[in-house]
N, C-alpha and C positions, 0 to 999 in steps of 0.2 A: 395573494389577496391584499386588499388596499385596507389602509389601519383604519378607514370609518369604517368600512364595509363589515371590516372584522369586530368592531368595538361591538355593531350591531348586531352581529350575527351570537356572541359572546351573552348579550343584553336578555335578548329573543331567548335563548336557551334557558338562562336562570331565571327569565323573569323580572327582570331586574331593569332599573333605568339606564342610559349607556353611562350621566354622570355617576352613578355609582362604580359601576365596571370603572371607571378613568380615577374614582378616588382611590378602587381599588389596590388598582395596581402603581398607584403612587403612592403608597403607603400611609395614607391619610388616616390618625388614628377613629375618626368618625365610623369605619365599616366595621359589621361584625367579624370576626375573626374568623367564624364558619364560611361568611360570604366571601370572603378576601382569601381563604383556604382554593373556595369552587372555583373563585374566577383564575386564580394563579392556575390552579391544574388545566382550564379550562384554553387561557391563553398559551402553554405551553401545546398545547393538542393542536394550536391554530398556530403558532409560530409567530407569536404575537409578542412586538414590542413596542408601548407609548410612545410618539414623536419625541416627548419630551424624556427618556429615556435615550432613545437613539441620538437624539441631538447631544445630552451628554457626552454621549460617548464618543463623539468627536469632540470635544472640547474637552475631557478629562483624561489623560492619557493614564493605563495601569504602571507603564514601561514590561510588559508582560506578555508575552507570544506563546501561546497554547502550539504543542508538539502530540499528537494524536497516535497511538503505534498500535500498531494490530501484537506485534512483539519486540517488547521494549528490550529482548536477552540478545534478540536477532545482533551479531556484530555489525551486517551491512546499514543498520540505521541508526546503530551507536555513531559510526561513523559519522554517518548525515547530520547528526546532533550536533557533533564536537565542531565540523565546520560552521554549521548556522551559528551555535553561541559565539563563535569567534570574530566572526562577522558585526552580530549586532550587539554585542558586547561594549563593545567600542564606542557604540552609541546609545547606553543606558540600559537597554533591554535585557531581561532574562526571562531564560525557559521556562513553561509551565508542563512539566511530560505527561503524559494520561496512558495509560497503556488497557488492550481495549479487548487481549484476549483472543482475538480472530473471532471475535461476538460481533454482531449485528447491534443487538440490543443494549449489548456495554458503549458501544460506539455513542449510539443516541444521548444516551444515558449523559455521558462525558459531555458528550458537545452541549445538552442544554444546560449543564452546571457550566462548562469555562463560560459559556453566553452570558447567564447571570452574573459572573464575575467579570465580565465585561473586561476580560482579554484585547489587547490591542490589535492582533493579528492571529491567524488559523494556519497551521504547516498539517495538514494531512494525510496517512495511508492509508486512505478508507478498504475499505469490503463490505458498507453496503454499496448498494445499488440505487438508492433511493438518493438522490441527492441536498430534499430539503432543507433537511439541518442544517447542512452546513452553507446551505443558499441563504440562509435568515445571518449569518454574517457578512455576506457580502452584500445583501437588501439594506444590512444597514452600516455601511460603509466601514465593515472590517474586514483585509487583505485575506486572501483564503488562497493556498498555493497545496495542490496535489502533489503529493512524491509517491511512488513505485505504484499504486494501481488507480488509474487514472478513470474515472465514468465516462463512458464511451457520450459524444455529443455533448459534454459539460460546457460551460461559455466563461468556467472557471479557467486559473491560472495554472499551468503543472508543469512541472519540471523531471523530467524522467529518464532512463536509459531507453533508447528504441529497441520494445519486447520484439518486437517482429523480426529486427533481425539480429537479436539474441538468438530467436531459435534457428536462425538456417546458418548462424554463423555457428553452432554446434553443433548441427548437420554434418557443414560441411565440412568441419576439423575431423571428424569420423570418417567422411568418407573420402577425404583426401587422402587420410593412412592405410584405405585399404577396403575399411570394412563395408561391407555390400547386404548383411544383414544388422541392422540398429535396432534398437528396442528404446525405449524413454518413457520417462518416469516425468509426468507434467504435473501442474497444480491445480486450485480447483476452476474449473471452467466458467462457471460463473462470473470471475474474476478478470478483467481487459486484460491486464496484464499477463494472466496467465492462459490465457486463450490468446493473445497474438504468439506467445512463446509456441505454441504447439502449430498457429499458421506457419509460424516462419519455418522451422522444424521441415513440416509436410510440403511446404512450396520450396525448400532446398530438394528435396527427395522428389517432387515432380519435374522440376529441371534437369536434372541426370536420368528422368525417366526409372524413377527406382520404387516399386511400389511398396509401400509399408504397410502391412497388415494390423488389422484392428488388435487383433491378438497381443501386438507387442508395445500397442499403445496404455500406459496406466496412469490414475490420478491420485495423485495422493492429496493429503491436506497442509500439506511444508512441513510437517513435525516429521522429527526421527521416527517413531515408529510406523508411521503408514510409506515411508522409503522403504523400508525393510519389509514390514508386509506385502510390496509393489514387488519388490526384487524377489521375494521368496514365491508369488505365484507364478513371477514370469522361468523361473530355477525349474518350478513344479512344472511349467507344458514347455521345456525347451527342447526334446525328440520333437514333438509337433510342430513346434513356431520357432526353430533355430534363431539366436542371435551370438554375436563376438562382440557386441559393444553396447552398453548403452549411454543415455544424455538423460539426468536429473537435473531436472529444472528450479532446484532449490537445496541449500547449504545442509541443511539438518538431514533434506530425503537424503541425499548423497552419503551421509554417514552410516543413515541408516540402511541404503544398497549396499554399501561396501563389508557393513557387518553380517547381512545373509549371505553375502557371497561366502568371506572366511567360513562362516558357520558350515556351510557344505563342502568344504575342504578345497573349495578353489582357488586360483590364485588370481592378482591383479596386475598386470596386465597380460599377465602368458595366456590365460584361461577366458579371460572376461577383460574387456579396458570399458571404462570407467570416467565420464567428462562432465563434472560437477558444474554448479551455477552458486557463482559467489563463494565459492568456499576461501576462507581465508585459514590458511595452512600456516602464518604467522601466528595465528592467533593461538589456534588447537595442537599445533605443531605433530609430534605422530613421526614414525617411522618413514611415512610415504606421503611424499607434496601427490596431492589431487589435480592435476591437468581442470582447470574451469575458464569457464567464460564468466567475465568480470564486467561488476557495473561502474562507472568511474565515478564512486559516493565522495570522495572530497570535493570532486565537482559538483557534481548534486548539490551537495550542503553548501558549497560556497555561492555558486549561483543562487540558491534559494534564499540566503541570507542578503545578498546585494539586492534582489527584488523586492523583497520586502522593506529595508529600508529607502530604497527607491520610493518605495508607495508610503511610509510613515512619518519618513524626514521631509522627505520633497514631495512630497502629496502628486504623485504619479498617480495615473489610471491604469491600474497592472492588469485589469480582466484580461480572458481571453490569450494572455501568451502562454505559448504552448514550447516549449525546451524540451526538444530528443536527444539525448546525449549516447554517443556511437559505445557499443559494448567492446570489449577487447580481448584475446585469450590469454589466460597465464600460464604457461605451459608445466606440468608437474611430467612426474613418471607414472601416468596411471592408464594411457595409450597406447596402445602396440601397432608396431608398423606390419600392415599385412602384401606382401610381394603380389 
């Protein structure tokens, strides 16, 4: 919506003249405090910011790059952090992190406070679906770069591992050892990212003509315990829905598969093998390295950080570039070779 359009529509609502609404929200001590309350809540609903506002914010730099996380404990996005600040480090900037919960509503929330803070640049892993918010940064000429779940048709910037074929290249690690019955543990669908993981997955398994039944498909929410809930119902129908392997599409599900599995006295790999997503076995360390397919996050983070100085220093026009970065496997012992 265009800023008269809006100033007016703002006006029309309260009643109000639009130069009141324009003292408003420039702070001019002249407004009531009540009025100047309405119209702040008001333009925030509209995604509204004064020209003379936005033109600041080109001319006043914070040195300050908002870091958005759905899970700021996640290790694969600590990762992505340490490369960006090291990046634009170098060039004055430091992090702002907001961590967002895997909320919808905390996300929003965040994004219109770093806005008001007038953040130099936007790095984030959203899950909503809605993309406003974080469109009202780049409406007004602040750098906005996607990492790990990407809004499908965005015209934003993203840099990401290619989900799609994360999942057939964990397919096909499975079924090059052997196994002919797979089971997998995906994220929520909702989510681009984790809906290509499960295309790529299912389009490895229609290539070799291998059908995978609904049955041994499950969704979890990335936390430890809905991997373990995922593993413990697929444990409960496995006479009905045999499987010898499955693929978790995320670090925490993966722990928590491997914890139902022990719980019912089975073993890893003799019984059940086991091929994690991102799991960093440096990190948690453990008796048993986890066999995963791996995103390449100091790429991520470094690319992410040179883009953005790209756009800050050297006043690039970064919209629209899109970076798929190739997944890779790290081979553990959690695999069994089947003759």
């Amino acid at each position: 919506m265009k800023h008269d359009t809006t100033l007016k529509s703002i006006a029309k609502e309260l009643g109000v003249s639009v130069s009141t609404i324009s003292r408003a929200l420039n702070n001019k001590s002249v407004v009531n405090e009540k009025t100047r309350e309405k119209v702040v809540e008001l333009a925030k609903k509209y995604g509204y910011v004064p020209n003379e506002i936005a033109r600041s914010l080109q001319k006043c730099s914070t040195r300050t790059i908002a870091v958005v996380l759905p899970d700021i404990s996640e290790v694969f996005f600590g990762k992505i952090v340490k490369e960006v600040s090291a990046v634009v480090s170098d060039h004055g900037y430091t992090l702002l992190l907001a961590d967002t919960g895997e909320s919808k509503e905390q996300e929003r929330k965040h994004l219109q406070s770093l806005y008001q803070h007038r953040v130099d640049a936007l790095v984030l892993a959203s899950v909503d679906d809605e993309e406003k918010y974080a469109k009202t940064f780049a409406d007004n000429s602040i750098p906005v770069i996607y990492i790990d779940n990407v809004p499908e048709n965005t015209n934003l910037s993203a840099v990401t591992v290619d989900n799609f074929s994360a999942g057939k290249l964990g397919f096909n690690r499975l079924y090059d050892a052997g196994h002919r019955s797979i089971a997998t543990i995906m994220g929520l669908q909702n989510e681009i990212s984790a809906s290509l993981r499960l295309k790529g997955f299912l389009s490895g398994a229609k290539e070799v003509d291998l059908s995978v039944s609904p049955d041994l498909i499950k969704i979890g929410d990335y936390k430890r315990q809905s991997g373990y809930d995922a593993m413990r119902e697929l444990l409960d129908n496995r006479e009905k829905f045999p499987f010898t392997a499955v693929y978790v599409a995320s670090e925490k599900m993966t722990y928590g598969a491997k914890k139902a599995i022990a719980e019912r006295g089975l073993k890893v790999p003799e019984d059940i093998s086991i091929l994690g997503f991102d799991v960093h076995n440096d990190e948690y360390g453990g008796s048993q390295n986890i066999s995963s397919i791996k995103q390449p996050e100091e790429q991520i983070g470094k690319k992410v950080g040179e883009i953005l100085i790209d756009a800050l220093v050297n006043k690039t026009n970064i919209d629209s570039q899109k970076i798929l970065l190739p997944p890779f496997i790290e081979e553990g012992d959690t695999v069994s070779e089947i003759d």
